[in-house]
C-alpha positions as CSV (number, residue, x, y, z in Angstrom):
1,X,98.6,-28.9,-72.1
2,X,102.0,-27.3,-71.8
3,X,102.0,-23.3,-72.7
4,X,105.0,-21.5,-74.6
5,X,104.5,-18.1,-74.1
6,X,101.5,-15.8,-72.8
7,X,98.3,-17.2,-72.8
8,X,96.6,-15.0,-75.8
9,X,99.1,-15.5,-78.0
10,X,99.4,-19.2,-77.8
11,X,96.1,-19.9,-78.2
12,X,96.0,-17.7,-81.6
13,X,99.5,-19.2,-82.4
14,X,97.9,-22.7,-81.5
15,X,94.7,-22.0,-83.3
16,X,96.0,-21.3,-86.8
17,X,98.7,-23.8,-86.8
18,X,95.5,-26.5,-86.2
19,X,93.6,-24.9,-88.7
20,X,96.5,-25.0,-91.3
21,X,97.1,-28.4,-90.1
22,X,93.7,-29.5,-91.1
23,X,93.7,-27.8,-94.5
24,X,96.8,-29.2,-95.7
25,X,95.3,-32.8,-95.1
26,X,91.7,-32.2,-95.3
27,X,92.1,-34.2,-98.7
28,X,92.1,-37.3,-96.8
29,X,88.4,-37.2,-95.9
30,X,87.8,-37.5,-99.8
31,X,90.8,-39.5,-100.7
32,X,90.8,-42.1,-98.5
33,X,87.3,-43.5,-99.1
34,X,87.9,-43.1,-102.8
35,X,90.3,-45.4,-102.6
36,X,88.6,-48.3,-100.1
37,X,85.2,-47.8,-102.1
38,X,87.4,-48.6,-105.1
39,X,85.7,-51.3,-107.0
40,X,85.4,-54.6,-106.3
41,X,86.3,-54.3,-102.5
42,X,82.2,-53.6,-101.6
43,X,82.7,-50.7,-99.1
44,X,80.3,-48.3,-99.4
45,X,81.8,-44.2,-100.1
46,X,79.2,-42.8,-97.7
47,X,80.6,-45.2,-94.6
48,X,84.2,-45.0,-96.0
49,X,83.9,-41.5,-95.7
50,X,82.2,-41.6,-92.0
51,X,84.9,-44.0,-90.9
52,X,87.6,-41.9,-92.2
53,X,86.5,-38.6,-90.2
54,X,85.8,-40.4,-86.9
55,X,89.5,-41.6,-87.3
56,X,90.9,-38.1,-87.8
57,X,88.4,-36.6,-85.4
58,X,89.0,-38.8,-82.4
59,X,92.7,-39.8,-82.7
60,X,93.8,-36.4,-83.5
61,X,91.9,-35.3,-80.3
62,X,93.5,-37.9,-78.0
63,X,96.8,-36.7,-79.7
64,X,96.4,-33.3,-78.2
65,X,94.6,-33.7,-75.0
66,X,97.1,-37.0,-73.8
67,X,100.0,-36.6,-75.8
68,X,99.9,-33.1,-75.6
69,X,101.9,-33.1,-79.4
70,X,100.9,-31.1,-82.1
71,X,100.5,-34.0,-84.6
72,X,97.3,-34.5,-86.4
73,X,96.0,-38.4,-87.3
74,X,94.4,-39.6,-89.9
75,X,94.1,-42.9,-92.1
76,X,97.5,-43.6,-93.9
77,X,98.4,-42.5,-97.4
78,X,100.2,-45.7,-98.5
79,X,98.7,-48.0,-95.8
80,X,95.3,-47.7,-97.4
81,X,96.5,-48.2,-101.2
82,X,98.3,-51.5,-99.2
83,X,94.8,-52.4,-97.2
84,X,92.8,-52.1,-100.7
85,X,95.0,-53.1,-103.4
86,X,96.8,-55.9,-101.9
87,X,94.6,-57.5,-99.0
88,X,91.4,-57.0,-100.7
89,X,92.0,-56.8,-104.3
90,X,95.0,-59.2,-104.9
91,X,94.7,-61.4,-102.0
92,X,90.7,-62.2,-102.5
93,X,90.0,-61.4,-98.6
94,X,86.6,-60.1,-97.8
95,X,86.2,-56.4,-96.7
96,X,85.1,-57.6,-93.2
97,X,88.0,-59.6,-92.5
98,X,90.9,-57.1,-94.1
99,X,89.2,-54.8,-91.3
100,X,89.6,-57.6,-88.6
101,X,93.5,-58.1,-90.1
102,X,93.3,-54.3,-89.3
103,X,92.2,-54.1,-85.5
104,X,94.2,-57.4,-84.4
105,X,97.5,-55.4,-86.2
106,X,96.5,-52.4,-84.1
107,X,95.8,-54.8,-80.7
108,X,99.8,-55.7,-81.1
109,X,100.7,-52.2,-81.9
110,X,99.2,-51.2,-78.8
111,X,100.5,-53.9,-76.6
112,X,104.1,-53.4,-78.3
113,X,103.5,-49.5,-77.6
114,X,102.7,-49.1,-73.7
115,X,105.7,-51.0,-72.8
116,X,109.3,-49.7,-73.3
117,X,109.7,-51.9,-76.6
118,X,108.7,-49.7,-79.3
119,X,110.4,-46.2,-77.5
120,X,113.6,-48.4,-77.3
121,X,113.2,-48.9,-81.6
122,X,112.9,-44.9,-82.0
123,X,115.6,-44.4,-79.7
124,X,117.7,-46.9,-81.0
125,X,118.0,-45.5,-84.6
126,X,121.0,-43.2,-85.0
127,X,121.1,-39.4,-85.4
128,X,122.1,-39.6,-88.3
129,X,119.0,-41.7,-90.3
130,X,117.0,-39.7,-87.9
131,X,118.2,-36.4,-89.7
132,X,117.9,-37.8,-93.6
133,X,114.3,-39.3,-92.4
134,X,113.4,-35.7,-92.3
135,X,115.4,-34.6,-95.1
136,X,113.4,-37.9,-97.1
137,X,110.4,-36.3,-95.9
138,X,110.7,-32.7,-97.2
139,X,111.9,-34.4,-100.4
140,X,108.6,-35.8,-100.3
141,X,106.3,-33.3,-99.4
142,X,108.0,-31.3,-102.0
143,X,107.4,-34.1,-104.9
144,X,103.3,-34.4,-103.8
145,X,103.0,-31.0,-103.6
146,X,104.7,-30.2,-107.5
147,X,102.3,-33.3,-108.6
148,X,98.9,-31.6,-107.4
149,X,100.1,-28.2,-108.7
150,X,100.4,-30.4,-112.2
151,X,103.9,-28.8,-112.7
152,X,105.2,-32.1,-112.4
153,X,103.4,-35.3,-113.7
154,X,104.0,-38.7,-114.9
155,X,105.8,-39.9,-118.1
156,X,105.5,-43.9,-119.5
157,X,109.3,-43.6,-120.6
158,X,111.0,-41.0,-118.1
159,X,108.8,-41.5,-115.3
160,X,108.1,-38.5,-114.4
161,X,108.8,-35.2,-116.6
162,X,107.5,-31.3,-116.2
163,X,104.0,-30.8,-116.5
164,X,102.1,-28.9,-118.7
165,X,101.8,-25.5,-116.7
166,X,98.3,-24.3,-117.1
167,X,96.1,-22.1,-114.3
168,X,96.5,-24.4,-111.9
169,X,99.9,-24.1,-112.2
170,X,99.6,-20.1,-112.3
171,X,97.2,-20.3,-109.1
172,X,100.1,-22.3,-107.4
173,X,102.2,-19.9,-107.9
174,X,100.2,-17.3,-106.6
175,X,99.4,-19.1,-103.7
176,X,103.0,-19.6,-103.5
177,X,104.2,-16.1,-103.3
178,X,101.6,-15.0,-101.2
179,X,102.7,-17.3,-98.5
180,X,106.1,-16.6,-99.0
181,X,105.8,-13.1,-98.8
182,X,103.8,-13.2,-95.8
183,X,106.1,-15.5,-94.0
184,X,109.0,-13.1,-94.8
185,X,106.8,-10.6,-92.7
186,X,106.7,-13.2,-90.1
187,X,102.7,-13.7,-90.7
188,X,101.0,-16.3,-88.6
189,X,98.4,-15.7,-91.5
190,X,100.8,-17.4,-94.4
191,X,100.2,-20.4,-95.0
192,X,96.1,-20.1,-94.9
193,X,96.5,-16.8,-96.8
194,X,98.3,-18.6,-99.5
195,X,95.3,-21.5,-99.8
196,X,92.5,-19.2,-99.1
197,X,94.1,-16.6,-102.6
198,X,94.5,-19.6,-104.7
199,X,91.0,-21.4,-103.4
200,X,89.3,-18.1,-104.0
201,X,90.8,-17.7,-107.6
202,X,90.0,-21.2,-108.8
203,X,86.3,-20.5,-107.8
204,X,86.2,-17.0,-109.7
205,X,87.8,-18.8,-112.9
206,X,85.8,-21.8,-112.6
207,X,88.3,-24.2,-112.0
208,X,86.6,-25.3,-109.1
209,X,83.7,-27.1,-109.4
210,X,81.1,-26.4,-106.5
211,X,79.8,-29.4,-105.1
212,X,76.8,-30.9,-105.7
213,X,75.5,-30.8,-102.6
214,X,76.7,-28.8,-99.6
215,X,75.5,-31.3,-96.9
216,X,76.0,-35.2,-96.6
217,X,74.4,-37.3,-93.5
218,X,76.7,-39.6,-91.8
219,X,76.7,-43.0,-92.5
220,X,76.7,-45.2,-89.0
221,X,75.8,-48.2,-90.7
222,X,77.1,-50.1,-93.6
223,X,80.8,-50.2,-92.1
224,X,81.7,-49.1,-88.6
225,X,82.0,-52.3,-86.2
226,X,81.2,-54.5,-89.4
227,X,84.8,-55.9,-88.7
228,X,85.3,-59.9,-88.6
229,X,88.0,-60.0,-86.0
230,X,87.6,-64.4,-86.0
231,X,88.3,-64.8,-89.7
232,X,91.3,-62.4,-89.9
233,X,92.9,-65.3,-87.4
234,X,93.4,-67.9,-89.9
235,X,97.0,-69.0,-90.3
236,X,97.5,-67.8,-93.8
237,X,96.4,-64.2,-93.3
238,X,98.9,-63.9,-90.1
239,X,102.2,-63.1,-92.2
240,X,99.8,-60.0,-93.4
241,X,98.4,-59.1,-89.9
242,X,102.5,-58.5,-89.2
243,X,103.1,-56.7,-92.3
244,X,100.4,-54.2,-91.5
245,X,102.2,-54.3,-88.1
246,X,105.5,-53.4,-88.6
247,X,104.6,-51.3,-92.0
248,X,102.7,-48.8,-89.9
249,X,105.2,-49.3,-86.9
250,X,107.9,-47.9,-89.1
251,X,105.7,-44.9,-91.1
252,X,105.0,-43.8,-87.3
253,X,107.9,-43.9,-86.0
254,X,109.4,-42.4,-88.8
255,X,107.0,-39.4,-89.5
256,X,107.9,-39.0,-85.2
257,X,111.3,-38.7,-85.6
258,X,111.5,-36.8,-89.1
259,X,109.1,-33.8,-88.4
260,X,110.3,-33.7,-84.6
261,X,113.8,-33.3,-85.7
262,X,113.4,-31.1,-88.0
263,X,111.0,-28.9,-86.2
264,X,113.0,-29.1,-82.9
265,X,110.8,-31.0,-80.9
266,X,113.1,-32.6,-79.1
267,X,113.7,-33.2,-75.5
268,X,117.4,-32.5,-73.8
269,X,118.8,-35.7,-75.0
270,X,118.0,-34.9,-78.6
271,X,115.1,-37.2,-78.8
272,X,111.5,-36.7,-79.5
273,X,109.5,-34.9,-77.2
274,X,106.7,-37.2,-75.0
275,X,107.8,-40.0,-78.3
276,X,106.1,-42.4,-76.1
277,X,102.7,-40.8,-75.6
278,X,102.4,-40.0,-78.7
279,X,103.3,-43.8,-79.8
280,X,100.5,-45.1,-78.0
281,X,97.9,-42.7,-79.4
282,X,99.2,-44.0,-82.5
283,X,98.8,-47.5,-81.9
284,X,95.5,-47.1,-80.9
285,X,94.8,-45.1,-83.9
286,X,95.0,-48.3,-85.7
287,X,93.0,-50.5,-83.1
288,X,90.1,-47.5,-83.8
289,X,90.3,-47.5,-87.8
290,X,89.9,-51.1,-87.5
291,X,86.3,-50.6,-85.6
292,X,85.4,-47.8,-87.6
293,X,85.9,-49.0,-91.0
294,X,89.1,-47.3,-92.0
295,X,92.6,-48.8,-92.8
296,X,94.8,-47.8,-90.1
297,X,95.5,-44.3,-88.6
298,X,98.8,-42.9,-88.4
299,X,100.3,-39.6,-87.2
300,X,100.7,-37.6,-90.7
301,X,103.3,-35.8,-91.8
302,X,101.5,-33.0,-92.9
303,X,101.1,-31.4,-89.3
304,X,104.7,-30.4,-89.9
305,X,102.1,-27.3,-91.6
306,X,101.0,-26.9,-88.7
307,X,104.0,-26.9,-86.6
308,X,106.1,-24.3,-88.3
309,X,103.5,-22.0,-88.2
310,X,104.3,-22.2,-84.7
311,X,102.0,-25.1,-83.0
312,X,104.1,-26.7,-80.5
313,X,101.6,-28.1,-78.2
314,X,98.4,-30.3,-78.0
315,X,96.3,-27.3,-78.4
316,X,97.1,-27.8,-82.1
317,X,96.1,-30.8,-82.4
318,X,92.7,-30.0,-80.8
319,X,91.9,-27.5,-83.1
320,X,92.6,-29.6,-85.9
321,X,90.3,-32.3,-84.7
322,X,87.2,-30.0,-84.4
323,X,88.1,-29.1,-87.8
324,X,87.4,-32.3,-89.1
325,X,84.2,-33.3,-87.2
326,X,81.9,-31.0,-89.3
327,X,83.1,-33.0,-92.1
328,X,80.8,-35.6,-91.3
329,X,78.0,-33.7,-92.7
330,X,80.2,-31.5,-94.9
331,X,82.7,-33.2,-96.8
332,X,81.2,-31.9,-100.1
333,X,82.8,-28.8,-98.7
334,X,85.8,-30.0,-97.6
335,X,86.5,-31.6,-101.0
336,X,86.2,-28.1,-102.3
337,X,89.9,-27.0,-101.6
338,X,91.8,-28.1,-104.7
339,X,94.9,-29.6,-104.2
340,X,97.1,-27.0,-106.1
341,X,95.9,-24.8,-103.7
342,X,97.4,-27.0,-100.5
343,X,100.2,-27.7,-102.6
344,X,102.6,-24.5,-101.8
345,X,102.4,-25.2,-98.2
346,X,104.0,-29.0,-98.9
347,X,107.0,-27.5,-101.0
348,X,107.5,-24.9,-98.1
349,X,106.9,-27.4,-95.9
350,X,109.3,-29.4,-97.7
351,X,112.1,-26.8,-98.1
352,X,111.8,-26.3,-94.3
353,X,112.6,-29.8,-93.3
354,X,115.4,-30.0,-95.7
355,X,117.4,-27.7,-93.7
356,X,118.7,-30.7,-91.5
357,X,120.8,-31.5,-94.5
358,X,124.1,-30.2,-92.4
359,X,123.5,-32.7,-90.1
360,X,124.1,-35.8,-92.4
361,X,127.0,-37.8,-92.3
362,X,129.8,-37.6,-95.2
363,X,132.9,-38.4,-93.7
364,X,132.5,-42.6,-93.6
365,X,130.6,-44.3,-96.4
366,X,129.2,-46.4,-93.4
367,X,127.1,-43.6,-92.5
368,X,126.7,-41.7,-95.7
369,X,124.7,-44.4,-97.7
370,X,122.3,-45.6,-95.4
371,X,121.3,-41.3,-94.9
372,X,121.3,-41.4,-98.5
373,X,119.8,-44.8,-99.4
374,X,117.5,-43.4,-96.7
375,X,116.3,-39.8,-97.7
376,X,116.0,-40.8,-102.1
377,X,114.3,-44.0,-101.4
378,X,111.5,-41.9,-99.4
379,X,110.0,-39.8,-102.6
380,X,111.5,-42.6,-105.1
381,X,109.3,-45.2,-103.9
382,X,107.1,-42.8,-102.7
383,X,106.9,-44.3,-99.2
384,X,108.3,-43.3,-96.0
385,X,108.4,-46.6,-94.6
386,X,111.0,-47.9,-98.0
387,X,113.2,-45.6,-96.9
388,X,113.6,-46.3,-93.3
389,X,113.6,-50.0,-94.1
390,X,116.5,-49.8,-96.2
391,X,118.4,-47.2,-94.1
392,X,118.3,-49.4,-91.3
393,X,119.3,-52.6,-93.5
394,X,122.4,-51.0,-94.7
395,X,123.0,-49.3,-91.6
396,X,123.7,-52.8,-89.9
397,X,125.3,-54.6,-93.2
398,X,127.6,-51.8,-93.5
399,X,128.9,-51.0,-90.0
400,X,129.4,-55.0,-89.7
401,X,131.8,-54.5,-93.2
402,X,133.4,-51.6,-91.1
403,X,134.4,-54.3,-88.3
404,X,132.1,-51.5,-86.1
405,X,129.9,-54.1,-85.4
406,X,130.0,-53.1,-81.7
407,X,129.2,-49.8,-82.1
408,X,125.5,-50.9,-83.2
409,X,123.0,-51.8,-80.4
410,X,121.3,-54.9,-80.1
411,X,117.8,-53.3,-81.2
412,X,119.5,-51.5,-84.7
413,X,120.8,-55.2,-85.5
414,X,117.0,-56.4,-84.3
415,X,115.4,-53.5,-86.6
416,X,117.6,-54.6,-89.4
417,X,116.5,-58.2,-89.5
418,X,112.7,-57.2,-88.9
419,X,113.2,-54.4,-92.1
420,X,114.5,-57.7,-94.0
421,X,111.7,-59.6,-93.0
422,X,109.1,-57.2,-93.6
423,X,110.8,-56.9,-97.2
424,X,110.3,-60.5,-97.6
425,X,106.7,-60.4,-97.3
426,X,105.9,-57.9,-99.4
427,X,107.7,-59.2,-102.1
428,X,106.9,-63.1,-102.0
């Protein structure tokens, strides 16, 4: 893996920007099987839970050691609600087969990804949407990290409105300004610091609950290789094998370009760095979530943490993944940092990524909107793939209205019609 600067302080730079990684996401080993195990789908927490860590742990390892990226993966926020609430709940399909709809998505994803297809779609979208992906992103971050802190929250008439700011609000806040003061002092410690002060305080005021037990056993059997790959073939499931497809084709890609971009991982054409190593490990992040039990794996957006702490390299990466393999037998534990206390490293996190707001477009409405259709329709819909989809859309409508229509490669024109397509499906 490639080195930075000297040896020792890499590897501390390296370390705690995996660690901070996998604390800003660790919520996903508790999250994530909530929602499969929801009921009526019949998967079981305990193997939810298993499948869920063997997806971060492995793919996040082959992330670092072949990609050599400083991107954690896990099971897709989004992608799961999709996988449980749509395949299984609403369209009636067995557990077993949504998992085979999972791993033949992932077989085309991976096919699709060692050939130059899918680097050609990432370098084929302009600088421009690349930029307000990132600045969509922060927006995001920002918005998830107000709603844990409960300072923002949901309203039945204004959608959303201020919450009501009680002690987790105040241990936000804390947690907030110690990891701002610290990163005025140019602390590798500040982001950690500023989760470990308002973890700490939630415990000593009770706002924490300690878990039940501190130990689980993994579970090996109830759902990892219970797939049934045969059944997910029938012709009336195949429209929803390509949704999964292309919806996690586009979050990937996406989260790629946004957080490289904005972190300055990018190679000397402006494009992200070793995009199609880490594409691959991607794809076969959902091939491997459909074995183990999960819905699929994609590169997460929280590892942007990580990389402004400093992490620039697949060392991150491999810290992060050795994080999350003792969660097989302690996820009580990991489920014991509250989410206001994760929450001020998002709205940093955020902030951070919003700075590529000088780089969007405002001189021609043909490349204003889509950047701006692009980076509100990320938090509004609360889904980075939305926003992409309809970036690229009006990208091609409205440089066709233009008469630029020759200014747009074939591929953008080709990503348009897929984005239309994919929109299609969802809503018919």
């Amino acid at each position: 893996m490639g080195k930075t600067g000297p040896l020792s302080s890499d590897w501390r730079i390296e370390t705690l920007a995996g660690i901070t990684t996998f604390f800003t996401m660790a919520y996903i080993v508790v999250v994530n099987p909530a929602i499969l195990s929801t009921p009526g789908t019949g998967i079981p927490f305990s193997g939810a839970l298993t499948a869920t860590v063997l997806v971060c742990f492995l793919m996040t390892l082959l992330m670092g050691v072949y990609a050599d990226l400083p991107f954690a993966v896990a099971p897709g926020m989004g992608i799961n609600a999709f996988f449980t609430f749509s395949i299984i709940l609403g369209g009636g399909v067995p557990w077993q087969t949504a998992l085979g709809m999972v791993f033949w998505s992932g077989v085309v994803f991976v096919l699709v990804s060692v050939t130059p297809l899918r680097e050609s779609i990432a370098r084929a979208i302009p600088a421009h949407l690349r930029s307000a992906a990132a600045v969509g992103i922060g927006l995001f971050l920002t918005f998830i990290g107000l709603k844990n802190a409960g300072i923002v929250t949901g309203d039945p008439v204004t959608l959303v409105k201020l919450g009501r700011l009680g002690p987790e609000a105040g241990l936000f806040l804390l947690g907030f300004a110690v990891t701002l003061w610290l990163l005025h002092r140019k602390s590798p410690f500040a982001f950690l610091a500023g989760i470990l002060a308002a973890t700490a305080c939630g415990w000593a005021f009770g706002l924490v609950k300690a878990p039940d037990r501190w130990f689980s056993r993994p579970d090996f059997s109830s759902v990892l290789l219970r797939l049934d790959p045969m059944a997910a073939l029938a012709p009336a499931l195949l429209p929803t094998i390509l949704a999964l497809f292309f919806t996690d084709l586009f979050d990937s890609i996406s989260t790629f370009i946004g957080v490289s971009e904005a972190a300055g991982l990018l190679d000397k054409d402006g494009n992200p760095r070793r995009l199609r190593e880490g594409l691959i490990v991607d794809a076969f992040a959902t091939l491997g979530a459909g074995l183990f039990g999960s819905s699929a794996g994609t590169a997460y957006i929280e590892s942007s943490a990580g990389i402004e702490m400093g992490g620039r390299t697949g060392m991150t990466a491999v810290v992060a993944a050795f994080c999350f393999l003792p969660c097989l037998f302690l996820a009580p534990l990991a489920g014991a940092v509250p989410a206001y206390a994760t929450a001020p490293v998002l709205v940093l996190v955020g902030a951070f990524m919003f700075r590529s707001v000088p780089r969007l477009p405002t001189a021609n409405l043909e490349d204003a909107v889509p950047a701006f259709l692009t980076v509100v329709l990320i938090p509004l819909t609360f889904s980075i793939t939305q926003g992409i989809l309809w970036g690229f859309i009006s990208h091609a409508a409205l440089y066709l209205l233009a008469g630029r229509r020759r200014e747009v490669p074939p591929m953008m024109y080709g990503l348009a019609a897929v984005s239309i397509a994919l929109l299609a499906l969802q809503h018919r």
